[in-house]
C-alpha positions in Angstrom: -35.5 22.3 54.8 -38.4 23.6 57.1 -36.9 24.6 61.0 -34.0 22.0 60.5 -35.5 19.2 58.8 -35.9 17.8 55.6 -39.3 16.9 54.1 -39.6 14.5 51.5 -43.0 15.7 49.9 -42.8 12.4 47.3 -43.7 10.4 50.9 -45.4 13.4 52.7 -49.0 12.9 52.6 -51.6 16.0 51.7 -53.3 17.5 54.7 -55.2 19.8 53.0 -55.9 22.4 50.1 -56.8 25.4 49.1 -58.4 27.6 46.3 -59.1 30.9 46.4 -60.8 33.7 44.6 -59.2 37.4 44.9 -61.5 40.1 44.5 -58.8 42.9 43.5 -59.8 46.4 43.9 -60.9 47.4 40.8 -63.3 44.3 41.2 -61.8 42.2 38.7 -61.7 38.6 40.2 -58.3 36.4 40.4 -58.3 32.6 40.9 -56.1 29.9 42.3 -56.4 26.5 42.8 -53.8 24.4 44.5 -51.3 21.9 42.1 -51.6 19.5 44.4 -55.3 18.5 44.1 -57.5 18.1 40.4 -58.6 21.5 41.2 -58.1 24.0 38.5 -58.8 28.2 38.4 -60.9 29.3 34.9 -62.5 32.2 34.3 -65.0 34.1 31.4 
């Protein structure tokens, strides 16, 4: 339920995505790719 109504996401189409890369203080680097897409977060 999002402000009072309900959302069927199996019907809902997909606006938009995101990925991301964190750079965390120490400088290590943390990924994330949204489920939604084909996208996918790897690292070496």
């Amino acid at each position: 339920m999002s402000k009072g109504h309900s959302i069927n996401e199996k019907f809902a189409p997909v606006l938009g995505k995101v990925d991301a890369v964190l750079i965390q203080s120490d400088g290590k680097l943390e990924g994330g790719a949204d489920y939604r897409g084909d996208d996918k977060a790897a690292g070496y």
